[in-house]
Biopython code that builds the backbone (N, CA, C, O; Angstrom):
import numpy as np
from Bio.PDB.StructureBuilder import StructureBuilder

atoms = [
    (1, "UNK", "N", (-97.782, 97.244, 33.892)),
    (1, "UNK", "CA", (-96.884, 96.367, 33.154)),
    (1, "UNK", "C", (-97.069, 94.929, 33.633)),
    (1, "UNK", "O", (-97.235, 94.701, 34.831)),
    (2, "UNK", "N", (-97.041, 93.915, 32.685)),
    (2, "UNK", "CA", (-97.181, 92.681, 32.976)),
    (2, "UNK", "C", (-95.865, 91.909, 33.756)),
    (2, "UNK", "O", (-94.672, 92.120, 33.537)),
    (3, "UNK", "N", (-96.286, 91.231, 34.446)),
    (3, "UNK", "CA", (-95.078, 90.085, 35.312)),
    (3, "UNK", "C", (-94.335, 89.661, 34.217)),
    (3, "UNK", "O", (-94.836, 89.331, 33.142)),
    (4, "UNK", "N", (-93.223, 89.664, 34.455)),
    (4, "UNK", "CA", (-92.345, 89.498, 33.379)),
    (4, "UNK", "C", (-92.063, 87.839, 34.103)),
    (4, "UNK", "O", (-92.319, 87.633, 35.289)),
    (5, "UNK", "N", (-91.644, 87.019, 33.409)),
    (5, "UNK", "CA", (-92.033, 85.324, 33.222)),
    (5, "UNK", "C", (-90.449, 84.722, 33.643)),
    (5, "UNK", "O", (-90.079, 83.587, 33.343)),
    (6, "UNK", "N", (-89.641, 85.679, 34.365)),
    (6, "UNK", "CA", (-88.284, 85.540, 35.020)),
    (6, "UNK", "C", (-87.801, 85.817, 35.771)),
    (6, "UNK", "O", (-88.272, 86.948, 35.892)),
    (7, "UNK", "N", (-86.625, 85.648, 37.085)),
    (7, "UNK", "CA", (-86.415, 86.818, 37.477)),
    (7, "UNK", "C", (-84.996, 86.502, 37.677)),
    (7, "UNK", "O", (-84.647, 85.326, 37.785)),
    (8, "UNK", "N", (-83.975, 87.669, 37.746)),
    (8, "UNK", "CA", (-82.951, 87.663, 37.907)),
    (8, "UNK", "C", (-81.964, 88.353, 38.664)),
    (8, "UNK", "O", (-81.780, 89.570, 38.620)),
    (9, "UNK", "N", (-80.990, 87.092, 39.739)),
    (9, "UNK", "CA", (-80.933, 87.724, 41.277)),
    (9, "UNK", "C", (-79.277, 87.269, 41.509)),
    (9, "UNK", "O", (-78.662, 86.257, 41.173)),
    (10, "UNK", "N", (-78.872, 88.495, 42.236)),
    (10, "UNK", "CA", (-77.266, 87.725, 42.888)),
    (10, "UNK", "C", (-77.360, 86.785, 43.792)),
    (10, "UNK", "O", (-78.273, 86.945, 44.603)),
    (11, "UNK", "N", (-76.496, 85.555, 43.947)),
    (11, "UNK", "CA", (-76.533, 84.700, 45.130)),
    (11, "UNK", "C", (-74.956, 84.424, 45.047)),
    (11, "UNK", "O", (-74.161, 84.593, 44.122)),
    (12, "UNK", "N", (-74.760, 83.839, 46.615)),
    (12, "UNK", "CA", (-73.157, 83.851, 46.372)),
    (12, "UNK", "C", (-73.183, 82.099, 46.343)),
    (12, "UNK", "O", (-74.203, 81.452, 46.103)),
    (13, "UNK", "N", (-72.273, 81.697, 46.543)),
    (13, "UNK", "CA", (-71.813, 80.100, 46.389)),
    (13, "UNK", "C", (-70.182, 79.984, 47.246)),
    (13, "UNK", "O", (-69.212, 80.575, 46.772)),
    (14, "UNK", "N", (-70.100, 79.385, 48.172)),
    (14, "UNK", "CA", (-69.044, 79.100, 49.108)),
    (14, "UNK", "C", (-67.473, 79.350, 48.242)),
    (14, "UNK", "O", (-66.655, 80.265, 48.138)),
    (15, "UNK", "N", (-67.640, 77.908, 47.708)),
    (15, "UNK", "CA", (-66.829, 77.319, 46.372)),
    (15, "UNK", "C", (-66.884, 78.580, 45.184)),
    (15, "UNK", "O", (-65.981, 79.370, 45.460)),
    (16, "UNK", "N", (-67.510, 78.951, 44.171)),
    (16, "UNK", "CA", (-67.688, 79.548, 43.530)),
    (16, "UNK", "C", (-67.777, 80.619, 42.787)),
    (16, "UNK", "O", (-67.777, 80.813, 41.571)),
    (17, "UNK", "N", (-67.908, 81.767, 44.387)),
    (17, "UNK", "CA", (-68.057, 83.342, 44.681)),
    (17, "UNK", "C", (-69.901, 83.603, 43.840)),
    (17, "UNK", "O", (-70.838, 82.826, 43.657)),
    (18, "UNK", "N", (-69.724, 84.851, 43.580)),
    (18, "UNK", "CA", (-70.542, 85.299, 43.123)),
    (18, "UNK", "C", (-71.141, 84.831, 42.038)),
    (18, "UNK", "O", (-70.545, 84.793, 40.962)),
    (19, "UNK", "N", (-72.465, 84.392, 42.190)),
    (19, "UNK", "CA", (-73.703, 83.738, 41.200)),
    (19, "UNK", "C", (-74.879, 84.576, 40.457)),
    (19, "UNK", "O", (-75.579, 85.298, 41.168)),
    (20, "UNK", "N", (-75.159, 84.510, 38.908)),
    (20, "UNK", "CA", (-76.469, 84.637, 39.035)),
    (20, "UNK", "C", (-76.961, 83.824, 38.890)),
    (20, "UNK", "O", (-76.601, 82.776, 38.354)),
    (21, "UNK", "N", (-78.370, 84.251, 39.553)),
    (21, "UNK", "CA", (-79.451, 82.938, 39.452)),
    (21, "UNK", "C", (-80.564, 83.393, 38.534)),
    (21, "UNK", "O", (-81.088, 84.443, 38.907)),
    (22, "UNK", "N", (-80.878, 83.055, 37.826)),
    (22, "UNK", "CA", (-81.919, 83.030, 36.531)),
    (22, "UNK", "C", (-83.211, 82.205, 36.615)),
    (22, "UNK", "O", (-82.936, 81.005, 36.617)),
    (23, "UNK", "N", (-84.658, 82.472, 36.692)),
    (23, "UNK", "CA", (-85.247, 81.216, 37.675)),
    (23, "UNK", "C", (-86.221, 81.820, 36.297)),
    (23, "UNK", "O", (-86.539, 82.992, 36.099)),
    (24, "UNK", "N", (-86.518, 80.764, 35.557)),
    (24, "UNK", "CA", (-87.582, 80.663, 34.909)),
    (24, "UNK", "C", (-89.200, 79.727, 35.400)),
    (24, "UNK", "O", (-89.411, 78.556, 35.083)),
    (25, "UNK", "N", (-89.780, 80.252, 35.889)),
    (25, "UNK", "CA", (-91.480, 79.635, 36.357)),
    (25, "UNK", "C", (-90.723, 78.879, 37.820)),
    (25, "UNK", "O", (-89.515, 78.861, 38.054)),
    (26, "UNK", "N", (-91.763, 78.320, 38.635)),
    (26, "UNK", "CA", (-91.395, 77.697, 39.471)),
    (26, "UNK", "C", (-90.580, 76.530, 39.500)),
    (26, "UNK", "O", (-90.263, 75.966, 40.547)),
    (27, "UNK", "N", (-90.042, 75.954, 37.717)),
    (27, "UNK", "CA", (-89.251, 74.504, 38.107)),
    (27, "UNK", "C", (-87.820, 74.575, 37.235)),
    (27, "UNK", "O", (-87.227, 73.559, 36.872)),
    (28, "UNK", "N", (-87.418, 75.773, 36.992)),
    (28, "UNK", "CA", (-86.408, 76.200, 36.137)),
    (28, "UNK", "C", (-85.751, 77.150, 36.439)),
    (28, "UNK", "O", (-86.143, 78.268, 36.106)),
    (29, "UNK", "N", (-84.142, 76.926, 37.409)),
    (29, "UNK", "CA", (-83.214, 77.466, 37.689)),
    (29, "UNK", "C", (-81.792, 77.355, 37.474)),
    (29, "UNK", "O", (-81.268, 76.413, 38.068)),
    (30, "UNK", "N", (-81.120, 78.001, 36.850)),
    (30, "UNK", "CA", (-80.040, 78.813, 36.331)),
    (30, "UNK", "C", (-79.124, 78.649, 37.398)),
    (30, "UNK", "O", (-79.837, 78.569, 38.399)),
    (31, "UNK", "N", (-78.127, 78.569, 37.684)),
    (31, "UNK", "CA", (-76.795, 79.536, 38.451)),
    (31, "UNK", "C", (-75.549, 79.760, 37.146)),
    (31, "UNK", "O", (-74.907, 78.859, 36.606)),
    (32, "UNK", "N", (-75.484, 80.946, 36.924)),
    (32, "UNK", "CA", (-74.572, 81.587, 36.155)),
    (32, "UNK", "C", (-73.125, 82.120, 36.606)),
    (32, "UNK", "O", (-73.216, 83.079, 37.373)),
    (33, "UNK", "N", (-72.187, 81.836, 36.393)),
    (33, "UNK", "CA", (-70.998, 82.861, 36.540)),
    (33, "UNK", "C", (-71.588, 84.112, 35.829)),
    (33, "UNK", "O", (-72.435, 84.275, 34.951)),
    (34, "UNK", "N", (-70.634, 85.090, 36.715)),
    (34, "UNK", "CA", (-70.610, 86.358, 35.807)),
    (34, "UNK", "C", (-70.556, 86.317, 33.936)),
    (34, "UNK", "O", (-71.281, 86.533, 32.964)),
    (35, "UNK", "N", (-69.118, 85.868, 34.297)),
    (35, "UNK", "CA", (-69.022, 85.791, 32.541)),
    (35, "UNK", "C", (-70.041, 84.729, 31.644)),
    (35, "UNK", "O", (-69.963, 84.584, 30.424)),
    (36, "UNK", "N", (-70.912, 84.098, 32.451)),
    (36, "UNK", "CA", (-71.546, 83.162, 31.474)),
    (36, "UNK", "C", (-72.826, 83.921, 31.352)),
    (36, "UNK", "O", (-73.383, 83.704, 30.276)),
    (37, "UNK", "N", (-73.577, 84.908, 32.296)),
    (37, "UNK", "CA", (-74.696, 85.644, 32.478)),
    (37, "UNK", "C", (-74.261, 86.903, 31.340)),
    (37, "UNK", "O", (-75.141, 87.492, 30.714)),
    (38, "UNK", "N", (-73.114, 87.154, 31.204)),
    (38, "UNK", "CA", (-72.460, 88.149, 30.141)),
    (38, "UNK", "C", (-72.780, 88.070, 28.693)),
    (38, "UNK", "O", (-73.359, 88.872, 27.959)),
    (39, "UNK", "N", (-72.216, 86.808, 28.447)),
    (39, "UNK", "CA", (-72.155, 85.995, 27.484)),
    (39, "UNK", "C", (-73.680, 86.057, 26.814)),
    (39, "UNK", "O", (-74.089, 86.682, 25.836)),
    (40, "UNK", "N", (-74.383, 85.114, 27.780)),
    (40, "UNK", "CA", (-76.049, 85.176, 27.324)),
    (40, "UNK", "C", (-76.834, 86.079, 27.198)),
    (40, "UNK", "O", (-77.899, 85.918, 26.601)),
    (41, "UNK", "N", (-76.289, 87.793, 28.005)),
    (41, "UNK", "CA", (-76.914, 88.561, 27.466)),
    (41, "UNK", "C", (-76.499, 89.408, 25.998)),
    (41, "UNK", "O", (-77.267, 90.058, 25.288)),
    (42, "UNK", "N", (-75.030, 89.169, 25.804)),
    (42, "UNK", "CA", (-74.862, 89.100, 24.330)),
    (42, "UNK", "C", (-75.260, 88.821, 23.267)),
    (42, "UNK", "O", (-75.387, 89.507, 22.253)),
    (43, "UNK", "N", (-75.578, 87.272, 23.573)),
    (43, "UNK", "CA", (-76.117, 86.497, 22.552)),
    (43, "UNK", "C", (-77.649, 86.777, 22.300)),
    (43, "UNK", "O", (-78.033, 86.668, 21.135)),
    (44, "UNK", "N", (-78.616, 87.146, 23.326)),
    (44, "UNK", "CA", (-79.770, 87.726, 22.656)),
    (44, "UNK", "C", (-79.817, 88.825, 22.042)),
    (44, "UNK", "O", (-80.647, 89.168, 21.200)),
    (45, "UNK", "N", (-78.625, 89.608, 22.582)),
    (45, "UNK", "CA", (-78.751, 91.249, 21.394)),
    (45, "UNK", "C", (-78.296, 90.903, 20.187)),
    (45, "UNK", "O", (-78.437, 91.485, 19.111)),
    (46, "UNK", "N", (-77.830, 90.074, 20.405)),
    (46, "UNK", "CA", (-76.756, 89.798, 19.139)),
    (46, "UNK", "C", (-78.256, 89.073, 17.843)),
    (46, "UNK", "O", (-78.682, 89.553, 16.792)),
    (47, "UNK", "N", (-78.564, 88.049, 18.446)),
    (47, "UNK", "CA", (-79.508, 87.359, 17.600)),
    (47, "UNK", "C", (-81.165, 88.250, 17.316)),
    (47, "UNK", "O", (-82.010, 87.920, 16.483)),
    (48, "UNK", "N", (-81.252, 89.504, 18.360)),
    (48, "UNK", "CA", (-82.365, 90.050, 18.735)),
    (48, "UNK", "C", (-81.960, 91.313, 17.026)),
    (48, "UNK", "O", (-82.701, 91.743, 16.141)),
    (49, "UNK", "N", (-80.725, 91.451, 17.251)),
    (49, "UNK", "CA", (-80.673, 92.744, 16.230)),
    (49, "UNK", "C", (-80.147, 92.486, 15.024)),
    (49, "UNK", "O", (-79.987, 93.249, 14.071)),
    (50, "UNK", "N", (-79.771, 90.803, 15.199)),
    (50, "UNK", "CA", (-79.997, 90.059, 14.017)),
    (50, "UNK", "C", (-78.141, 90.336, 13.585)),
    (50, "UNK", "O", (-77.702, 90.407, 12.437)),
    (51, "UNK", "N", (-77.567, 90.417, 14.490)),
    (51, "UNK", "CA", (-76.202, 90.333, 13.905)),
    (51, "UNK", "C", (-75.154, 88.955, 14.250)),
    (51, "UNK", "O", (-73.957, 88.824, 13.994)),
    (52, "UNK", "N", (-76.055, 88.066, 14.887)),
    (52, "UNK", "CA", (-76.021, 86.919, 14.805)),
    (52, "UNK", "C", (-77.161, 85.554, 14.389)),
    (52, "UNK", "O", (-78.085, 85.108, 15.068)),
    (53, "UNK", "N", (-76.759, 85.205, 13.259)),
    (53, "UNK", "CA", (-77.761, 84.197, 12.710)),
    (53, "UNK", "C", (-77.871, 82.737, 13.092)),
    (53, "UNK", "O", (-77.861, 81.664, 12.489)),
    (54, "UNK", "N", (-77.979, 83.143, 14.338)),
    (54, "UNK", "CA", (-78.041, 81.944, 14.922)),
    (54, "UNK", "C", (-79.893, 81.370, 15.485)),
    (54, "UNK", "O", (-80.901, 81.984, 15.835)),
    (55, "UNK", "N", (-79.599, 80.163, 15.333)),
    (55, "UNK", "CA", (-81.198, 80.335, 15.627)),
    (55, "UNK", "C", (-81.743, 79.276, 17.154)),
    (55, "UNK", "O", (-82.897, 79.050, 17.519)),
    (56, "UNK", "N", (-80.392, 78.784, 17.801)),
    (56, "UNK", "CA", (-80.299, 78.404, 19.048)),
    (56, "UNK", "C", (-79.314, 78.821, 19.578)),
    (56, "UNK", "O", (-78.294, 79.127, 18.962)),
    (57, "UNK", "N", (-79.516, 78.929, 21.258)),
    (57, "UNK", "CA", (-78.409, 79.137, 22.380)),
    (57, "UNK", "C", (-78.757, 78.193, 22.894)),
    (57, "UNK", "O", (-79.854, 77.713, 23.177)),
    (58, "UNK", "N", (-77.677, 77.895, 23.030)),
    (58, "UNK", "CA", (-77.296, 76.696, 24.230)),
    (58, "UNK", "C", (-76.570, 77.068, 25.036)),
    (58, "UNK", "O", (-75.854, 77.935, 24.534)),
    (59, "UNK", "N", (-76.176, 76.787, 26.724)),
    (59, "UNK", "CA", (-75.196, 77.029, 27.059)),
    (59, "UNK", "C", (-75.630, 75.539, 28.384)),
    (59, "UNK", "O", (-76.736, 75.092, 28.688)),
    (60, "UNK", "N", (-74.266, 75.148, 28.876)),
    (60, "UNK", "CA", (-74.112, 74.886, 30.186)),
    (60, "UNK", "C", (-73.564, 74.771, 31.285)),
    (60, "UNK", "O", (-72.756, 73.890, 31.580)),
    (61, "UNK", "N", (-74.107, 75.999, 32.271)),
    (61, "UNK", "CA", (-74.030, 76.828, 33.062)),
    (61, "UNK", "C", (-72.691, 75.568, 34.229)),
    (61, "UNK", "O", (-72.776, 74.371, 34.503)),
    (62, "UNK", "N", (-71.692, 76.562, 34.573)),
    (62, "UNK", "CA", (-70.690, 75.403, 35.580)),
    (62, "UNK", "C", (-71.532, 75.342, 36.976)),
    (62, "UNK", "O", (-71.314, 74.467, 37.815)),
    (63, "UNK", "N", (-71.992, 75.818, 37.053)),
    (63, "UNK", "CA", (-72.939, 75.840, 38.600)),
    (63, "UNK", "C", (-74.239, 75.188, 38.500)),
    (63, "UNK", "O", (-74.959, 75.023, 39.484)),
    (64, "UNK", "N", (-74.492, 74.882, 37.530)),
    (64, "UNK", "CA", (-75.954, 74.578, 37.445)),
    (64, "UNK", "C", (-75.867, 73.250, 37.145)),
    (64, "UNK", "O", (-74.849, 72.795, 36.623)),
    (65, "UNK", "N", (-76.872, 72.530, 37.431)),
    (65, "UNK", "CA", (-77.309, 71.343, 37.045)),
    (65, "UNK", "C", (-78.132, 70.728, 35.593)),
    (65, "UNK", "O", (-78.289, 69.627, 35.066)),
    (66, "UNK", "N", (-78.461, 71.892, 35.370)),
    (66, "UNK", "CA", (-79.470, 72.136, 33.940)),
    (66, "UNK", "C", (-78.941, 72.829, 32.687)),
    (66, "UNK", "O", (-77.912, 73.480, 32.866)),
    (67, "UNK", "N", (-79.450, 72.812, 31.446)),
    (67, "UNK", "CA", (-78.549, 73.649, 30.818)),
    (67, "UNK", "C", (-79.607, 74.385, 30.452)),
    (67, "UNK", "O", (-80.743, 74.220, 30.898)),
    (68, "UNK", "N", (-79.255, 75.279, 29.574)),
    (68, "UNK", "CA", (-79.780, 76.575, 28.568)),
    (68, "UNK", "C", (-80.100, 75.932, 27.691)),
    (68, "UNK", "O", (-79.666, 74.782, 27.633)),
    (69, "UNK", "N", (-80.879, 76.370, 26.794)),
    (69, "UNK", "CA", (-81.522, 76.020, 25.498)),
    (69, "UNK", "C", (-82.875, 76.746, 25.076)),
    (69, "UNK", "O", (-84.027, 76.349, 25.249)),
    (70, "UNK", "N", (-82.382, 78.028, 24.418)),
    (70, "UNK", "CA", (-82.998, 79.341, 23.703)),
    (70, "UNK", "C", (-83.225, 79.022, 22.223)),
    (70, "UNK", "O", (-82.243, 78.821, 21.508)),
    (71, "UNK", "N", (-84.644, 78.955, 21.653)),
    (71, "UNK", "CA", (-84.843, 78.882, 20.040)),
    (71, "UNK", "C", (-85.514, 79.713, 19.668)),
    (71, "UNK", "O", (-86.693, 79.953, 19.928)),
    (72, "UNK", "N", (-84.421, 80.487, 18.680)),
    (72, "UNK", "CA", (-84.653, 82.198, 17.954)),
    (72, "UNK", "C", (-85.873, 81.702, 17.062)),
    (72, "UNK", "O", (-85.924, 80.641, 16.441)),
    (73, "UNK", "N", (-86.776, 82.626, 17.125)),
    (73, "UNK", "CA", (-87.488, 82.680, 15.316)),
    (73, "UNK", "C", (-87.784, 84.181, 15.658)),
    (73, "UNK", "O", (-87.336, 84.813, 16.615)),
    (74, "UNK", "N", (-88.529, 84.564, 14.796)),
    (74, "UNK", "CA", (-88.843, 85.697, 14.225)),
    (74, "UNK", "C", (-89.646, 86.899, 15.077)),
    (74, "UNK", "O", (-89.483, 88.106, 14.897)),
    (75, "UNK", "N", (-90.647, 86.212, 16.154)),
    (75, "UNK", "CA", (-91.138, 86.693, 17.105)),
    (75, "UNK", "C", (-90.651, 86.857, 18.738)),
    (75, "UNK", "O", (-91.291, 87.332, 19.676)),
    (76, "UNK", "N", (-89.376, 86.324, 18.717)),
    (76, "UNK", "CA", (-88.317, 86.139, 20.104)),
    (76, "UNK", "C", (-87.758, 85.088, 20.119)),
    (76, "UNK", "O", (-87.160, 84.608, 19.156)),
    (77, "UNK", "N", (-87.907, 84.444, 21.518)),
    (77, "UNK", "CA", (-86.745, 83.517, 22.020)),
    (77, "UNK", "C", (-87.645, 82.611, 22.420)),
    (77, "UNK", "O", (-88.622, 83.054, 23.025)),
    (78, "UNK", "N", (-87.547, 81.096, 22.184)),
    (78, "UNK", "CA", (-88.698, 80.386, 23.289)),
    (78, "UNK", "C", (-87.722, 79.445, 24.019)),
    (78, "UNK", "O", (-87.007, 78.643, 23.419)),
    (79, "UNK", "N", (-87.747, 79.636, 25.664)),
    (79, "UNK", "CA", (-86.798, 78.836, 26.358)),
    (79, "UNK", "C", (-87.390, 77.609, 26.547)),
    (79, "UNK", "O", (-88.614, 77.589, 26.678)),
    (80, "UNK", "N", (-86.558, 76.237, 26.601)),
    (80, "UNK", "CA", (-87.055, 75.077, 26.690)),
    (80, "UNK", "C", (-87.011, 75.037, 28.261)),
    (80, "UNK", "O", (-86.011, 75.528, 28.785)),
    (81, "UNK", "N", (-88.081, 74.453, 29.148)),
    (81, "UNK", "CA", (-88.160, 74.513, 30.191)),
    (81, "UNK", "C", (-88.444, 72.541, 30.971)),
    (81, "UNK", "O", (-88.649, 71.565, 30.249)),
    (82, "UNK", "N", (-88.380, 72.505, 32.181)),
    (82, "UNK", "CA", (-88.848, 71.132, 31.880)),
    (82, "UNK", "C", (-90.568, 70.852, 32.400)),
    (82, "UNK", "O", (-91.032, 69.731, 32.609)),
    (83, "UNK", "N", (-91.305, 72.107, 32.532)),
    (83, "UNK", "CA", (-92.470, 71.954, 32.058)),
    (83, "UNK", "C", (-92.952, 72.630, 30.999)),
    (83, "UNK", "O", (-94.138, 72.927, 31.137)),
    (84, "UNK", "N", (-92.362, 73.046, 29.805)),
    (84, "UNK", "CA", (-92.915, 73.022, 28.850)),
    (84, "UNK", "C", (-91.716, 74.378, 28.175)),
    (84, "UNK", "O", (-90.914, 75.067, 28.805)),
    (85, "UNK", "N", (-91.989, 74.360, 26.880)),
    (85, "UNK", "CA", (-91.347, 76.025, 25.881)),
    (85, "UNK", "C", (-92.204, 77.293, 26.938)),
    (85, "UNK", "O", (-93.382, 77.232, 27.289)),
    (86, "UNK", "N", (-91.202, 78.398, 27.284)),
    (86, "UNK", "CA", (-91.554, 79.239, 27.256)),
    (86, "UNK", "C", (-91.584, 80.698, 26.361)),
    (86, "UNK", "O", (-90.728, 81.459, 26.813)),
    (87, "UNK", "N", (-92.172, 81.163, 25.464)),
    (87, "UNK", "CA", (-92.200, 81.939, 25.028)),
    (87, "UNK", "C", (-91.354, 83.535, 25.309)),
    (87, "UNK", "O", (-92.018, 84.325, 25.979)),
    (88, "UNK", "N", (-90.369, 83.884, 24.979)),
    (88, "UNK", "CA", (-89.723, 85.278, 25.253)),
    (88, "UNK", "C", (-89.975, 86.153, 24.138)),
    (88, "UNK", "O", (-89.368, 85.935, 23.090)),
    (89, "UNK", "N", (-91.091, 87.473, 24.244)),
    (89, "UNK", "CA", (-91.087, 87.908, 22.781)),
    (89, "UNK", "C", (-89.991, 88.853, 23.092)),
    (89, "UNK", "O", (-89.455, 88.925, 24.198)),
    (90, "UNK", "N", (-89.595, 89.784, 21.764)),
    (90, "UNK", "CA", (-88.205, 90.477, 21.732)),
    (90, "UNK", "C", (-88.240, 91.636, 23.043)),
    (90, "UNK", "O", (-87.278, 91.516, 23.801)),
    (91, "UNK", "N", (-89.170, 92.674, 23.379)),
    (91, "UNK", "CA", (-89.402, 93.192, 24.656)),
    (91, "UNK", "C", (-89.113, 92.554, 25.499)),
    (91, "UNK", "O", (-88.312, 93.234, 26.139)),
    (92, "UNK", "N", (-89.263, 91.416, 26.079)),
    (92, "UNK", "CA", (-88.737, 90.486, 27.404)),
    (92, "UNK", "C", (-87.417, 89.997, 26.796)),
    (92, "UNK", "O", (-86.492, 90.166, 27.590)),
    (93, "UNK", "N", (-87.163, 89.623, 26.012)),
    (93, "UNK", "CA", (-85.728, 89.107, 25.729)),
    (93, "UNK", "C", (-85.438, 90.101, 25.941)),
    (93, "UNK", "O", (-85.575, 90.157, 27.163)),
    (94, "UNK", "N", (-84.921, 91.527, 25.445)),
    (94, "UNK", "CA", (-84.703, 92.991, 25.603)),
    (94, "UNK", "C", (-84.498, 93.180, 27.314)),
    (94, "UNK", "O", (-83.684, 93.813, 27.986)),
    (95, "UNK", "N", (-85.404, 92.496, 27.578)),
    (95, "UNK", "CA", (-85.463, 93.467, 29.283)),
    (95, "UNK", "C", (-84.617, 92.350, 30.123)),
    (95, "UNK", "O", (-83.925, 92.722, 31.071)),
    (96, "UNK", "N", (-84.712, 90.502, 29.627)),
    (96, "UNK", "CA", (-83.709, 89.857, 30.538)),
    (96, "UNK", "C", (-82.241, 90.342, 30.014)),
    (96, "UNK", "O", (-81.330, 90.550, 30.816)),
    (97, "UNK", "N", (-82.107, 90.480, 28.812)),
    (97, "UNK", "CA", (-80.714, 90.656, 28.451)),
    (97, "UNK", "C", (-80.012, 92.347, 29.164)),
    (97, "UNK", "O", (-78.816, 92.505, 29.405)),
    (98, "UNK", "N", (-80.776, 93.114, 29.321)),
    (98, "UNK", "CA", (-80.541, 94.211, 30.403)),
    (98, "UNK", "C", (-80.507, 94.073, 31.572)),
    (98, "UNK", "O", (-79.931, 94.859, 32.325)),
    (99, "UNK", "N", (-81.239, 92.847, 32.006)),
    (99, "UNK", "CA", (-81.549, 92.826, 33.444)),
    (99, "UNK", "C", (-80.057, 91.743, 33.509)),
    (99, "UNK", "O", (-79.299, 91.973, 34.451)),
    (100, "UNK", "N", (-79.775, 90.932, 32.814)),
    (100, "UNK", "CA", (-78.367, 90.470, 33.211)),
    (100, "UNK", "C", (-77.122, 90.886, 33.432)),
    (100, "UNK", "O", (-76.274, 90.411, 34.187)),
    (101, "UNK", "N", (-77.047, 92.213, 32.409)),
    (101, "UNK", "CA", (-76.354, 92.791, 32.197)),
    (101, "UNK", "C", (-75.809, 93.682, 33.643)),
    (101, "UNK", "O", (-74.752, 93.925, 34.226)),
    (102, "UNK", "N", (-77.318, 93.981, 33.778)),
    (102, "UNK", "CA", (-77.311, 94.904, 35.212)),
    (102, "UNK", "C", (-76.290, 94.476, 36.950)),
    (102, "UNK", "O", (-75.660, 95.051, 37.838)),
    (103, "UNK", "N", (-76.729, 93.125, 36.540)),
    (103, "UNK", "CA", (-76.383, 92.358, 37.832)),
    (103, "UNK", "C", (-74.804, 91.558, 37.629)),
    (103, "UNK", "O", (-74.308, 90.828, 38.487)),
    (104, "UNK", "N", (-74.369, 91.786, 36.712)),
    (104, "UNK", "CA", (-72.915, 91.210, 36.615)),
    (104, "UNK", "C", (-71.886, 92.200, 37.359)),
    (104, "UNK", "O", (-70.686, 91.928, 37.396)),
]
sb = StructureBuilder()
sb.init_structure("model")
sb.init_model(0)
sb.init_chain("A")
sb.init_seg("    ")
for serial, (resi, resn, name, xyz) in enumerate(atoms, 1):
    if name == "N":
        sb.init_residue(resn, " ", resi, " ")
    sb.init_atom(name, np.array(xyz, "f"), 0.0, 1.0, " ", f" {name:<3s}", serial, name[0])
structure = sb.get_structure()
């Protein structure tokens, strides 16, 4: 199986409690509340099985410095990164939106 192009991990935060961290490539990191890591894995099933017609996510994360910004088309999700779009086809969207799910 191929390296999947994410990874997704608990970290705690003093202030905060419990974090996920969402780290896309080496220059793109996430810190999520629970309920906001919830949320986003909603929103790809939701747009993945097409019962939401939405064709961006946005979110921005209270812990993070960066925001979200997911653009649906037809072949997955492509995350805007700040070195470049990354491509999520529906199998990897599928497997982060489980893998978030997992860790809340």
């Amino acid at each position: 199986m191929a390296e999947l192009p994410f990874s997704v991990s608990n970290v705690s935060h003093r202030a905060l409690g419990k974090l996920i961290q969402l780290q896309f490539g080496p220059d793109f990191t996430l810190r999520l509340k629970p309920a906001e890591a919830s949320s986003l894995s909603f929103a790809f099933v939701a747009v993945r099985d097409g019962i939401s017609p939405e064709r961006e996510i946005y979110m921005s994360p209270l812990a993070s410095d960066a925001s979200f910004t997911g653009l649906v088309d037809e072949d997955g999700i492509t995350i805007l990164t700040p070195s470049g779009p990354l491509p999520l086809d529906w199998p990897q969207v599928t497997m982060l939106a489980s893998t978030l799910a997992a860790v809340i």
